[in-house]
Kinemage of the C-alpha trace (Angstrom):
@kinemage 1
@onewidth
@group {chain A} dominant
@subgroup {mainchain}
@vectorlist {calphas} color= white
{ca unk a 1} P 245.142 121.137 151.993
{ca unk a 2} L 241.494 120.483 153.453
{ca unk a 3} L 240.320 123.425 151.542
{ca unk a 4} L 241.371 122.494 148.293
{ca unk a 5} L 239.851 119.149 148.970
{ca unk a 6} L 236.722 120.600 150.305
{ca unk a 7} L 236.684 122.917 146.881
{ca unk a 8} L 237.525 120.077 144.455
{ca unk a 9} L 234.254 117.871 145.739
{ca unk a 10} L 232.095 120.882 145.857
{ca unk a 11} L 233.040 121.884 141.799
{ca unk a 12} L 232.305 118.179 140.793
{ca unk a 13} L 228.982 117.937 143.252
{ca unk a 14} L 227.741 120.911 141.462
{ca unk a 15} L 228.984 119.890 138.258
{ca unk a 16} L 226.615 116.349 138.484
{ca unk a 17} L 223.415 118.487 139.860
{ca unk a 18} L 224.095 121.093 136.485
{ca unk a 19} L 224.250 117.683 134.455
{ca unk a 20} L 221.429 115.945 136.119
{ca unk a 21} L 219.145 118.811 136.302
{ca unk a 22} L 219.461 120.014 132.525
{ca unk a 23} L 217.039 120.134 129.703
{ca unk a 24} L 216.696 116.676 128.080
{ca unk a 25} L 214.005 115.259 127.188
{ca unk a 26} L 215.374 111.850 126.719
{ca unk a 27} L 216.616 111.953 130.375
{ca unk a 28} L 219.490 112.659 131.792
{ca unk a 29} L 222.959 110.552 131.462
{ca unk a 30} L 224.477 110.002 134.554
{ca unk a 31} L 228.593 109.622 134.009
{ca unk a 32} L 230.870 108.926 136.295
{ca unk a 33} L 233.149 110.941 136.676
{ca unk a 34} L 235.977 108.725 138.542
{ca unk a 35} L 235.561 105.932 135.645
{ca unk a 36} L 238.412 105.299 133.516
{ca unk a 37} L 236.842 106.042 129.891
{ca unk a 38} L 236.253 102.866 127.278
{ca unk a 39} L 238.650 103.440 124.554
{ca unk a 40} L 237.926 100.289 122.947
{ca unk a 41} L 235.996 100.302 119.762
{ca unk a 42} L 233.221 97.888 119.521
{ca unk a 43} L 233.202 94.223 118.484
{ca unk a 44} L 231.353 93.146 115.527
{ca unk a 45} L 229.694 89.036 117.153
{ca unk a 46} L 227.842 88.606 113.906
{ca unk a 47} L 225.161 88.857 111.433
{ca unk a 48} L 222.212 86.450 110.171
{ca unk a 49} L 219.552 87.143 108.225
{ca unk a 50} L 216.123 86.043 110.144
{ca unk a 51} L 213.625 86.666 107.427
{ca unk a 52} L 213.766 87.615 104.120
{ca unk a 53} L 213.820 90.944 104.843
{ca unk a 54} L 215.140 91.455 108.040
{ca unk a 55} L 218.923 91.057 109.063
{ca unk a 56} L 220.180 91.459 112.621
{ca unk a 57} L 223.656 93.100 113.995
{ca unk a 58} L 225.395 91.871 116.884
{ca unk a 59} L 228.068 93.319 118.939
{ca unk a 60} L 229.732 93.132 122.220
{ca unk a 61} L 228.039 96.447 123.813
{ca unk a 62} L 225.791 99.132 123.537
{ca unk a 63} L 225.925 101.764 120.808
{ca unk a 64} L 224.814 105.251 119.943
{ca unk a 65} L 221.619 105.394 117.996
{ca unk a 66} L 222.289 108.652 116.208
{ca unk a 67} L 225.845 107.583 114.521
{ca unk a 68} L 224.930 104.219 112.796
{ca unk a 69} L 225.403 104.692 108.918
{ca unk a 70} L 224.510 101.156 107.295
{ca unk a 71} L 224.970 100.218 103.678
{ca unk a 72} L 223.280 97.829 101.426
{ca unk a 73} L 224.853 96.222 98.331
{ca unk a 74} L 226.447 99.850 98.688
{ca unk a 75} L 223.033 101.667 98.719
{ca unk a 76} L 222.716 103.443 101.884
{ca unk a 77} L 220.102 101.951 104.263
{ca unk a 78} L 218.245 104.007 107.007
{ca unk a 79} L 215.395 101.804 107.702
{ca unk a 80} L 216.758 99.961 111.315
{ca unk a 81} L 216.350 99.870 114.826
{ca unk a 82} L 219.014 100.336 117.453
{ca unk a 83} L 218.660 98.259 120.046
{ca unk a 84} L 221.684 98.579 122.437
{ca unk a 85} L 223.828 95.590 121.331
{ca unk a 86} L 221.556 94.546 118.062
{ca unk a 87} L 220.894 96.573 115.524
{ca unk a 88} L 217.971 95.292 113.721
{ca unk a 89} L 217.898 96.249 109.437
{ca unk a 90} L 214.599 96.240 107.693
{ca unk a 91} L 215.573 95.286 103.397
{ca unk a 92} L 213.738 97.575 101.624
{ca unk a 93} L 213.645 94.148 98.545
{ca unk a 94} L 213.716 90.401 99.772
{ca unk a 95} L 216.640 88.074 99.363
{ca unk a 96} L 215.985 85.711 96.806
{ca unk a 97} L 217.099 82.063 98.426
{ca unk a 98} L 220.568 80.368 98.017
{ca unk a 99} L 221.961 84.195 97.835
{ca unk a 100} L 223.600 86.638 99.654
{ca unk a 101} L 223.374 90.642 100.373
{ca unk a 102} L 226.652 92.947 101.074
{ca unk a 103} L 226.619 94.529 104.087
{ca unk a 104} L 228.566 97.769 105.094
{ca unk a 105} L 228.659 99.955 107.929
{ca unk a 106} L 230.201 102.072 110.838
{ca unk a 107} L 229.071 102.166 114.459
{ca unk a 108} L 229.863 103.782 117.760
{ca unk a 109} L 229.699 102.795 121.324
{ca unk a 110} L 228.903 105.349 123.982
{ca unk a 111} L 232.057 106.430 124.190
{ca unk a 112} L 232.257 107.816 120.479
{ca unk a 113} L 234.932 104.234 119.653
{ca unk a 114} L 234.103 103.612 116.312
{ca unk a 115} L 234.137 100.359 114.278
{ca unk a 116} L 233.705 99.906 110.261
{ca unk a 117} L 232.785 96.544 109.200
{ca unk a 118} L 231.771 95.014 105.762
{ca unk a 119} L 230.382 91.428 105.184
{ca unk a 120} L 228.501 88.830 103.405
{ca unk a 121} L 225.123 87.832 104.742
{ca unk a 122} L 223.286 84.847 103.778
{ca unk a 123} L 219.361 84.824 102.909
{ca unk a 124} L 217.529 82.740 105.192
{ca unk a 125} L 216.164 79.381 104.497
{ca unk a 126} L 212.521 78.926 105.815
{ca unk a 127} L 212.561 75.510 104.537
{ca unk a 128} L 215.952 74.069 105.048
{ca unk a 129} L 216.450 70.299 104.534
{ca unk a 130} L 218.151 68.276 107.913
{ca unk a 131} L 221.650 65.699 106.826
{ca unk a 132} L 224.154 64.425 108.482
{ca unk a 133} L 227.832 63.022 107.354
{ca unk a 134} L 227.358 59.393 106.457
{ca unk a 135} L 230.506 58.784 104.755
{ca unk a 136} L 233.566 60.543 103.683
{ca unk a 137} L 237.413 59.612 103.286
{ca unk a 138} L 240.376 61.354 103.989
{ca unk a 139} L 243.327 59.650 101.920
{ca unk a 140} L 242.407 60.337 98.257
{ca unk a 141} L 243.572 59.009 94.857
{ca unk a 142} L 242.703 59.772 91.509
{ca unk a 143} L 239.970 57.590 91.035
{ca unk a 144} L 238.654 57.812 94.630
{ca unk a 145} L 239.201 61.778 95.604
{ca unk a 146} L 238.660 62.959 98.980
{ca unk a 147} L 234.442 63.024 99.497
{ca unk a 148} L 232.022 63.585 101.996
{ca unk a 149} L 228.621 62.140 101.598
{ca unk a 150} L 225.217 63.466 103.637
{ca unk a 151} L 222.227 61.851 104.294
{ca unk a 152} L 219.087 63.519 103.832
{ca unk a 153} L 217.098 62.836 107.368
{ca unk a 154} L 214.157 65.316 106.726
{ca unk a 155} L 212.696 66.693 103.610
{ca unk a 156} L 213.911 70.453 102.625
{ca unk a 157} L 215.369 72.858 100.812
{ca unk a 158} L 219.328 72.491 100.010
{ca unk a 159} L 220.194 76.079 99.948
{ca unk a 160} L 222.664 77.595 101.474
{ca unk a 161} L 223.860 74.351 103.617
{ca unk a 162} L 227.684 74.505 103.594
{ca unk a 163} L 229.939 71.245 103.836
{ca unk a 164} L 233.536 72.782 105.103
{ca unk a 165} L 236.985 71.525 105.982
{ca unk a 166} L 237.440 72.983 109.056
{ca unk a 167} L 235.840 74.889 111.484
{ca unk a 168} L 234.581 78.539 111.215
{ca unk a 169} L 237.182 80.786 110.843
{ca unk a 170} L 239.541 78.005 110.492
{ca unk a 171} L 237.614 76.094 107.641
{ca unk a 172} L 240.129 75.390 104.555
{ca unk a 173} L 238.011 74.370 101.807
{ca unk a 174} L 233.881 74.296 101.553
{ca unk a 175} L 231.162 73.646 99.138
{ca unk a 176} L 227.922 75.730 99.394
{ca unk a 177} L 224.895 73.897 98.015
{ca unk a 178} L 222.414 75.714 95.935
{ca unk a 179} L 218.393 76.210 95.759
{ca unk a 180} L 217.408 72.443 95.544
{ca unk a 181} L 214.672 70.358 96.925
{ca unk a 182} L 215.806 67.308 98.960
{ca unk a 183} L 214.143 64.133 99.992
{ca unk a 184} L 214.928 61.922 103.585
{ca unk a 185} L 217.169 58.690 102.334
{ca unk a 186} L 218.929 61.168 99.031
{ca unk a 187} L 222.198 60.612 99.507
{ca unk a 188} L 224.373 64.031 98.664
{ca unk a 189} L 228.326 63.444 97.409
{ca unk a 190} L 230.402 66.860 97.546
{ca unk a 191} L 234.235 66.217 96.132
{ca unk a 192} L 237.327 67.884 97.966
{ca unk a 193} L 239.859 67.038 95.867
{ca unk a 194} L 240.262 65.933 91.712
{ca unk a 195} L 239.650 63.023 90.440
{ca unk a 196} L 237.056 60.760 89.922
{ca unk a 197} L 233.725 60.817 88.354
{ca unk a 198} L 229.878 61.545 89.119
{ca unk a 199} L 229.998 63.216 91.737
{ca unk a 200} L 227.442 65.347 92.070
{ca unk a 201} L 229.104 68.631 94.354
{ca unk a 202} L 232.280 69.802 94.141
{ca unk a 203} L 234.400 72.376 96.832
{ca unk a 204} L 235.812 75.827 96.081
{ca unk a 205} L 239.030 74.749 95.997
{ca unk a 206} L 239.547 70.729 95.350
{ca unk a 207} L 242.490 71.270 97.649
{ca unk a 208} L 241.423 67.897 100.100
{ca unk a 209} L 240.704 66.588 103.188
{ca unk a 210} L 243.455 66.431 105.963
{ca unk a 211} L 244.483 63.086 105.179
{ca unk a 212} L 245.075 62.102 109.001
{ca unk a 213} L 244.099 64.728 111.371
{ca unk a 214} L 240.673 67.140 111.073
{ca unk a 215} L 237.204 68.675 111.519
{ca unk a 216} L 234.863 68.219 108.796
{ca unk a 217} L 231.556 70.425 109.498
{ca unk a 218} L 228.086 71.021 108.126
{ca unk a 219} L 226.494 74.614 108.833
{ca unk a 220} L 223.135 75.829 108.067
{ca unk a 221} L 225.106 79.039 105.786
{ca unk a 222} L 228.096 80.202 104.563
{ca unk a 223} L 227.687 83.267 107.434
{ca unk a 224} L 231.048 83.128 109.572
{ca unk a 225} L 228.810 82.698 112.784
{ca unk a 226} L 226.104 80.031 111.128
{ca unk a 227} L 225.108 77.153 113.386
{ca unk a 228} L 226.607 73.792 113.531
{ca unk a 229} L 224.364 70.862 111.978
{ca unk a 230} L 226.528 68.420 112.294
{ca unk a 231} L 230.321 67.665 112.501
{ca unk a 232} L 232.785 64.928 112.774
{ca unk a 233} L 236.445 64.884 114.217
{ca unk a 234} L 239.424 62.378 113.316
{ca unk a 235} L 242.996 61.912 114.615
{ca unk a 236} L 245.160 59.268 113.911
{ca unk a 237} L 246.039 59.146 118.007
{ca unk a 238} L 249.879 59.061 117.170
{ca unk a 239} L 250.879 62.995 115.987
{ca unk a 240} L 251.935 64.829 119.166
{ca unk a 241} L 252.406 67.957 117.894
{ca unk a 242} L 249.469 70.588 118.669
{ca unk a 243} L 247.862 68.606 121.114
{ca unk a 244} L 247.827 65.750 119.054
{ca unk a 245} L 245.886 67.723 115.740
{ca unk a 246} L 248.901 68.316 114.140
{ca unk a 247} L 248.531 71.745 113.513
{ca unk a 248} L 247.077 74.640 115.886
{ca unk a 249} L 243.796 74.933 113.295
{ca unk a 250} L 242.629 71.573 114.160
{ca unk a 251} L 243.685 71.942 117.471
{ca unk a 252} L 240.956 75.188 118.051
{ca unk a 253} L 238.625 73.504 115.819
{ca unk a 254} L 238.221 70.482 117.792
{ca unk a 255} L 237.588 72.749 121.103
{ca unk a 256} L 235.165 75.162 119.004
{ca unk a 257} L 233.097 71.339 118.208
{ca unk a 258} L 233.357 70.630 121.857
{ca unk a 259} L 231.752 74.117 122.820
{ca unk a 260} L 229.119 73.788 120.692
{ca unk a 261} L 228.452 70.339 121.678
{ca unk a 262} L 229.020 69.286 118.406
{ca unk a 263} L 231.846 66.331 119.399
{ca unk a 264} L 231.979 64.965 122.937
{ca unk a 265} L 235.401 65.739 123.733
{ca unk a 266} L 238.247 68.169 122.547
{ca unk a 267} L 240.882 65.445 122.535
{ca unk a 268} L 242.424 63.833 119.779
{ca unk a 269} L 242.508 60.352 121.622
{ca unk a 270} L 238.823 60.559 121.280
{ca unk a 271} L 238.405 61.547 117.934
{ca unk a 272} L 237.685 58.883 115.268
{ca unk a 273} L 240.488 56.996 114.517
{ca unk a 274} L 242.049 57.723 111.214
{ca unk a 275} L 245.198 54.969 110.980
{ca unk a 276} L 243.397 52.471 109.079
{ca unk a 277} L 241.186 54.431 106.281
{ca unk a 278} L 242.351 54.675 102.986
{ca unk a 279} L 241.049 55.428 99.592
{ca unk a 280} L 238.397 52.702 99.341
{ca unk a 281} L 238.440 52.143 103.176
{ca unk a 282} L 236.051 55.020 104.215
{ca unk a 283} L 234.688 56.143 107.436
{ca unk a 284} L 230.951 55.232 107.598
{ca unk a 285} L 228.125 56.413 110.559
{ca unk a 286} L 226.638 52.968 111.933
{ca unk a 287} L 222.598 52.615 111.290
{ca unk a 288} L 222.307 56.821 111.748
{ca unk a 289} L 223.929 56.844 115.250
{ca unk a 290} L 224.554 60.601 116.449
{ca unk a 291} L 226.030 60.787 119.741
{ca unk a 292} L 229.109 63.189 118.342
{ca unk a 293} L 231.908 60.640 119.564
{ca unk a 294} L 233.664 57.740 117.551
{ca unk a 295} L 231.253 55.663 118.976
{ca unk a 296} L 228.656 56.351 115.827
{ca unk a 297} L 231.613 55.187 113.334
{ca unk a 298} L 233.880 52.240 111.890
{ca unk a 299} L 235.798 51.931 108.768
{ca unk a 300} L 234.371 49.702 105.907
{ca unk a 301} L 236.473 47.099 104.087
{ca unk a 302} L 239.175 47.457 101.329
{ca unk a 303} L 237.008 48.375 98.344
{ca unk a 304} L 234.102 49.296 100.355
{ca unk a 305} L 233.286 52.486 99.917
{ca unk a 306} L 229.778 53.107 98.325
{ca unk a 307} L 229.399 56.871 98.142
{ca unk a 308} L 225.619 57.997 96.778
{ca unk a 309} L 224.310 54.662 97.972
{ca unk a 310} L 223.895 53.011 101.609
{ca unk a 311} L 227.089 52.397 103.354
{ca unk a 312} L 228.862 49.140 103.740
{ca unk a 313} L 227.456 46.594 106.231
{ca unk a 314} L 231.329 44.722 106.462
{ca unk a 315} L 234.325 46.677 108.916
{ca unk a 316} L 237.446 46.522 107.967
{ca unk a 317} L 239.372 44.292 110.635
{ca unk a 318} L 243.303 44.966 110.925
């Protein structure tokens, strides 16, 4: 029994000198031989375009240099660096702004798990305009549809800024705006549901705003991993289902706002209180507050909503 044990430590001793002492160039790749091998593909964290010709890969651990095949609007793409986790694509053509560029590919990790991934990446905005939600309502008519209204705060361009019911991957509905110049104090309307006139934006899908419990967000592109401008949370503090969101969406939505420190707290208690908004009796921000809590907002008076213009000075008192 020793001298099997003695001959089993000598064969892998000599088999780590033979790998550490071979020909490479590159230098040698020490393995461990006792490891349990990764037989987990690797995880695609996201894309964003940084430039207008540069777009950067993320994933969740290294890969191999040598088996990256990228695509381009489904011309193949050679021109990148691989560095570990990030791949980093050179465009061989700008993105124009308020566009987007298809991207396709397959990587490995160093374990030869493969992934294949294809998605939409969003040209960068060098001059992108600052907002926040001012205004928006929930319970919709005909004549008064479900809206969200931003205020311009800084001087910019509009494009690609994307107004979304929800959050991330559990946004609903959202409204991408386009190549536009905007000015601080424009006031910016975008329509989630039918009805109503002059409104300036509309959403993909006009299919409304939870009418009691939800996220409404603002991110700086339509990318799936885009930053958080701004965001607002509501609850009517009386559902108990889903930790009081109603539905296990809003529920992860209002702890992806809290991560991000986008809303103060992940409860619906401390969301802004939905019960007595209606149609004409919107939610309005007080004087520009931004704390992210229900602290910045009240609910105008019956008839006082005033979407495109400055919001109503007179609560609405139950």
């Amino acid at each position: 029994m020793k001298t099997c044990t003695f001959t089993l430590a000598t064969v892998l001793m000599l088999l780590l000198l033979t790998i550490s002492c071979g020909c490479n160039q590159e230098g040698p790749e020490v393995i461990n031989l006792f490891a349990q091998q990764d037989s987990t593909p690797p995880k695609l964290l996201g894309a964003k375009a940084v430039d207008s010709c540069t777009i950067t890969i993320r994933f969740n651990e290294r890969l191999r240099d040598k088996t990256t095949s990228l695509q381009v609007n489904g011309v193949e793409n050679t021109n990148f660096l691989n560095n570990g986790e990030v791949i980093t694509l050179y465009l061989t053509s700008p993105m124009e702004i308020a566009s987007s560029t298809r991207l396709e590919g397959r990587v490995e990790d160093l374990w030869g798990n493969s992934t294949c991934f294809s998605l939409e990446v969003w040209a960068h905005n060098p001059d992108r305009a600052e907002v926040l939600i001012n205004e928006f309502s929930t319970k919709g008519s005909g004549n008064n549809p479900d809206r969200v209204e931003l205020l311009v705060t800084k001087r910019g361009n509009l494009a690609g800024i994307t107004i979304a019911n929800g959050v991330g991957p559990y946004a609903r509905d959202r409204c991408i705006l386009g190549d536009k110049e905007a000015f601080a104090g424009d006031f910016l309307v975008i329509s989630f549901q039918e009805g109503g006139t002059g409104v300036q934006y509309h959403s993909e899908h006009l299919g409304g705003l939870s009418a009691n419990n939800g996220c409404i967000t603002v991110t700086e592109s339509p990318d799936w991993e885009s930053t958080i401008i701004d965001a607002v949370l509501y609850s009517n503090k009386s559902t108990t289902t889903y930790g009081g969101f109603g539905s296990r969406e809003t529920e992860e939505g209002a702890l992806m706002l809290y991560q991000e420190r986008q809303w103060d707290s992940p409860l619906a208690t401390n969301g802004i209180d939905s019960t007595n908004s209606t149609a004409t009796r919107t939610h309005c921000r007080d004087s520009c507050k931004d704390t992210n809590s229900e602290r910045d907002w009240y609910v105008c008076d019956t008839k006082g909503a005033t979407f495109g213009a400055e919001n109503s000075s007179f609560p609405y008192q139950s």
